[in-house]
C-alpha positions in Angstrom: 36.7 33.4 60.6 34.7 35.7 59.0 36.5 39.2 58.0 34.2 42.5 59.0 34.9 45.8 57.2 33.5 48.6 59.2 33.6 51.9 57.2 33.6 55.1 59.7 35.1 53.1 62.6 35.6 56.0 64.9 32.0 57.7 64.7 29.3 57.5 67.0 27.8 54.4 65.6 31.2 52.8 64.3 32.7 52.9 67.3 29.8 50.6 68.5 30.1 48.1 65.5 33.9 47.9 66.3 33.6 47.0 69.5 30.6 44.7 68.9 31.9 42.5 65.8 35.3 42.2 67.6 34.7 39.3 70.1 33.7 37.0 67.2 34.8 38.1 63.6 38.1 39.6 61.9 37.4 43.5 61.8 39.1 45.9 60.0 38.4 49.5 60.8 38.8 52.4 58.5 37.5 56.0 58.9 38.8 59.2 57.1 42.2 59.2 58.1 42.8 55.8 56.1 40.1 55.7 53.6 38.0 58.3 51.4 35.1 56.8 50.3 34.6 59.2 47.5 38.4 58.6 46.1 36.9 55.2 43.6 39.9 53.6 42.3 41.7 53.4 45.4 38.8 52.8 47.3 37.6 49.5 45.2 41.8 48.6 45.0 41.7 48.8 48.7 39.0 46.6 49.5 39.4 44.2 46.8 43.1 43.4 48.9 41.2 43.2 52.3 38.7 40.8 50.8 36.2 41.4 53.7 33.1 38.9 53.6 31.1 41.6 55.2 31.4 45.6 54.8 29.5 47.6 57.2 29.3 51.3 55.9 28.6 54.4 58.4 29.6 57.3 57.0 27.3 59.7 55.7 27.0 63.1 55.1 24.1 64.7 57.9 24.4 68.4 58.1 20.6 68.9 57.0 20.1 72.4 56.7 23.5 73.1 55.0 22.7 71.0 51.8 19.2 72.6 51.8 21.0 76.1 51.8 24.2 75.6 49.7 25.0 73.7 46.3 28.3 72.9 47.2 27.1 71.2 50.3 24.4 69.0 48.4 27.1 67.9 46.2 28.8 67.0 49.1 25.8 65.0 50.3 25.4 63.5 47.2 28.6 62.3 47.0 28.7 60.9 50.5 24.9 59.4 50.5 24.3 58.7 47.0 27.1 58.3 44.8 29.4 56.5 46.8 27.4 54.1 48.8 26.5 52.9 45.0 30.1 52.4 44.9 30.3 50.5 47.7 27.2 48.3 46.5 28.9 47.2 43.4 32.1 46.7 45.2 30.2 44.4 47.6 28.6 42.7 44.5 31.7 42.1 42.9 33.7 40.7 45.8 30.5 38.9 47.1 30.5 40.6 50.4 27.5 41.4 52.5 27.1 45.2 51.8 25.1 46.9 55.2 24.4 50.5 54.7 22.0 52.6 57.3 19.0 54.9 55.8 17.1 57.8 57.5 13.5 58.1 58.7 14.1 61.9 56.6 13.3 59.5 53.3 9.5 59.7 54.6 7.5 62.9 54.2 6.0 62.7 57.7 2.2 62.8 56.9 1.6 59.1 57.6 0.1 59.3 61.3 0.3 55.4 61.9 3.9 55.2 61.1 5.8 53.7 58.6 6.5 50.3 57.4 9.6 48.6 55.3 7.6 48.7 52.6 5.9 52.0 52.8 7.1 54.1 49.6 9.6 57.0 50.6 8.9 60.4 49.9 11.5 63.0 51.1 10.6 66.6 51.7 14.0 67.7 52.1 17.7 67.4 50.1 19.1 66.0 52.5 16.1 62.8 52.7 16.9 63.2 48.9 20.2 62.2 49.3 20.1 59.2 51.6 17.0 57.7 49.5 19.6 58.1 46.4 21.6 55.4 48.4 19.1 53.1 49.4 18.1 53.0 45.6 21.5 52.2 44.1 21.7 49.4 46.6 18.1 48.3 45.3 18.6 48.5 42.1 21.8 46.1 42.4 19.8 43.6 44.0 18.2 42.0 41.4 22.2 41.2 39.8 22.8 39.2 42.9 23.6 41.8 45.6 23.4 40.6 49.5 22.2 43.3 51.8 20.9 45.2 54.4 19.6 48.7 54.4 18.9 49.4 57.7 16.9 52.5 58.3 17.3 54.7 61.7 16.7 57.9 63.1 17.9 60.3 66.0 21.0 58.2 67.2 22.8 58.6 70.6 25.6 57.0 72.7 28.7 58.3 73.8 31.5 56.0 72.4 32.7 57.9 69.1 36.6 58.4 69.3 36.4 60.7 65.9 37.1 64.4 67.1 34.6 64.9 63.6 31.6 62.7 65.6 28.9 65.2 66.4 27.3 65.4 69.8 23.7 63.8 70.0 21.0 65.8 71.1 21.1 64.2 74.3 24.4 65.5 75.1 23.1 69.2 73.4 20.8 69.2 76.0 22.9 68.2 78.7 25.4 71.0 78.2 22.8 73.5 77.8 20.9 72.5 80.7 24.6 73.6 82.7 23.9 77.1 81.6 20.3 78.1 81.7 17.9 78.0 84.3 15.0 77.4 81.4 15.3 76.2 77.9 12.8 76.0 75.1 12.5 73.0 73.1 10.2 72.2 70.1 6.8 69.8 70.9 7.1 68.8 67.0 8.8 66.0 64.6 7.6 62.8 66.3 10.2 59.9 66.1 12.2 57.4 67.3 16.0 57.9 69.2 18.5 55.2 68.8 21.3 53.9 71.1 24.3 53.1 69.4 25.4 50.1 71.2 21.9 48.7 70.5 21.7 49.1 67.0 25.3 47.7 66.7 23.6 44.8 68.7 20.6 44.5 66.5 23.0 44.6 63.4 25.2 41.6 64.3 22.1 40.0 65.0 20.5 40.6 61.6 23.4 38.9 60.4 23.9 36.3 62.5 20.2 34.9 62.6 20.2 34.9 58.6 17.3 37.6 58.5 17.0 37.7 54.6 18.0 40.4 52.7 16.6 43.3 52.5 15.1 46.7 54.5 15.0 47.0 58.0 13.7 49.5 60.7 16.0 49.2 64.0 15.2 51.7 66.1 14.5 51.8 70.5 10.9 51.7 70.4 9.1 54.6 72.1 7.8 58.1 69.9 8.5 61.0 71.0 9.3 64.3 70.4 12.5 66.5 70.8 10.5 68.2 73.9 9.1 64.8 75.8 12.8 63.3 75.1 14.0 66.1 77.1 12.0 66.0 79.9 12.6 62.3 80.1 16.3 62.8 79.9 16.0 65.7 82.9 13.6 63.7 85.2 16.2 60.6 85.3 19.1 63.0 85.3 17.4 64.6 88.2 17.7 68.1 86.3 15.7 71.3 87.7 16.3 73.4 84.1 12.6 74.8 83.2 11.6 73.2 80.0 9.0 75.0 77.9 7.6 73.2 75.3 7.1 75.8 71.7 6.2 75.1 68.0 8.6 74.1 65.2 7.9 77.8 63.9 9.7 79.2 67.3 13.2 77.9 65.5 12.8 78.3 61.5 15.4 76.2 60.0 16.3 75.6 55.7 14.9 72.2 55.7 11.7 71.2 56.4 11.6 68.4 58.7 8.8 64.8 58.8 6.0 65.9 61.2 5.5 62.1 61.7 8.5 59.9 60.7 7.6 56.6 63.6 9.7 53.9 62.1 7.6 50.5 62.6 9.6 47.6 62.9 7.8 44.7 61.9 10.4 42.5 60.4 12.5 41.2 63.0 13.3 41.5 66.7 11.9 45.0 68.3 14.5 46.8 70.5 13.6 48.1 74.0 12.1 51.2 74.7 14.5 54.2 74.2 13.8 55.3 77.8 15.4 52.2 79.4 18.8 52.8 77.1 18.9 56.5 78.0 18.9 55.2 81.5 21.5 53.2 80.9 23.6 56.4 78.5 23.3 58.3 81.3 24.8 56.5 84.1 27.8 55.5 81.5 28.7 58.8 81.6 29.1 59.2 85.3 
């Protein structure tokens, strides 16, 4: 039986892969409590005892607008995104695992109004993009010395089965709770993308695997662009939610980091998911 190491076990999308990779594999789980990824030498020692034939890594450093604002906080995200998920790589290489690592659509610069490809080059506009594209290339470069991978880029995730009390809320349940409290909320008409639903990209991940996709880049995401402000009134019209929406510019809420105008992930390399619409449906009534 294969052995499965999932790195961030108890975060939104660990959770997921956990659940997912148990019926048919040996998984190990580790999130902060048992492992820092950033800690090397007991890091490699660790893994090299577990000998895992696959090693799934989710943790990541996300707080955008911190690491545009602080030093200290882009160290932190360099760490996290860069440094150590070059680590992991070589780790992978040496013990030759599978090495699966996830990217960000924030890589892109958002001027590309068709959307972007696998192979489209990456162009981040912000520190944090900089970051996770730092990753992705220390996993590319090792490639060519044998490395087996996926990089498997992704963007707005939700789902509701983290069991970390350091998960962050999606922006689904944002809206939910804020939708409790006012009779009209403002959201921005800006930064066309793609949500994804944890369970389904857990799915589509096993399946990479599984059909012996070859290695390389992949876009898994629920198909369906949108913006933060058309997500929201598709999450209140099936929630049956009266909350006014009003839909305003990007300008209405300045934030540090600039964010893709147009970051549509095309996935043209394997099996699409389903629309994002039909797996908000299904969130929603798994939180009844």
């Amino acid at each position: 039986m294969f052995r499965v190491l999932i790195l961030g076990s108890r975060g939104n999308l660990g959770s997921e892969l956990m659940e997912v990779f148990s019926y048919d594999y040996e998984v190990i789980g580790w999130d902060r409590d048992e492992i820092d990824i950033t800690e090397y030498k007991k890091l490699e020692k660790s893994i090299t005892n577990v000998e895992p034939d696959i090693i799934i890594n989710t943790v990541a450093y996300n707080a955008v607008d911190k690491c545009e604002e602080s030093e200290i906080e882009l160290e932190k995200a360099r760490e996290l995104n860069g440094e150590a998920v070059k680590k992991l790589a070589e780790i992978s290489l040496e013990l030759d695992a599978v090495f699966v690592h996830y990217v960000s659509d924030y890589i892109f610069d958002g001027q590309k109004k068709e959307g972007y490809k696998e192979d489209d080059k990456p162009l981040p506009i912000n520190k944090y993009g900089f970051t996770k594209l730092l990753g992705e290339q220390s996993v590319l470069a090792l490639a060519s010395q044998g490395l087996k991978y996926h990089l498997i880029r992704t963007s707005k995730l939700f789902g509701s089965s983290a069991t970390s009390e350091n998960a962050k809320p999606s922006f689904f349940d944002i809206m939910l709770e804020k939708a409790k409290k006012k009779e009209r909320i403002e959201v921005v008409d800006a930064e066309m993308s793609c949500f994804t639903y944890t369970p389904d990209l857990a799915w589509a991940t096993l399946d990479l695997l599984e059909d012996l996709n070859p290695y390389g880049i992949y876009h898994l995401i629920n198909e369906g662009a949108v913006t933060w402000y058309s997500a929201t009134k598709t999450l209140f019209e099936l929630k049956k939610i009266d909350t006014k929406l009003i839909p305003v510019l990007s300008d209405k809420f300045p934030r540090p980091a600039a964010r893709p105008a147009y970051s549509v992930l095309l996935n043209t390399k394997t099996k699409k998911l389903r629309n994002y619409k039909e797996a908000l449906k299904e969130y929603l009534e798994n939180l009844k």
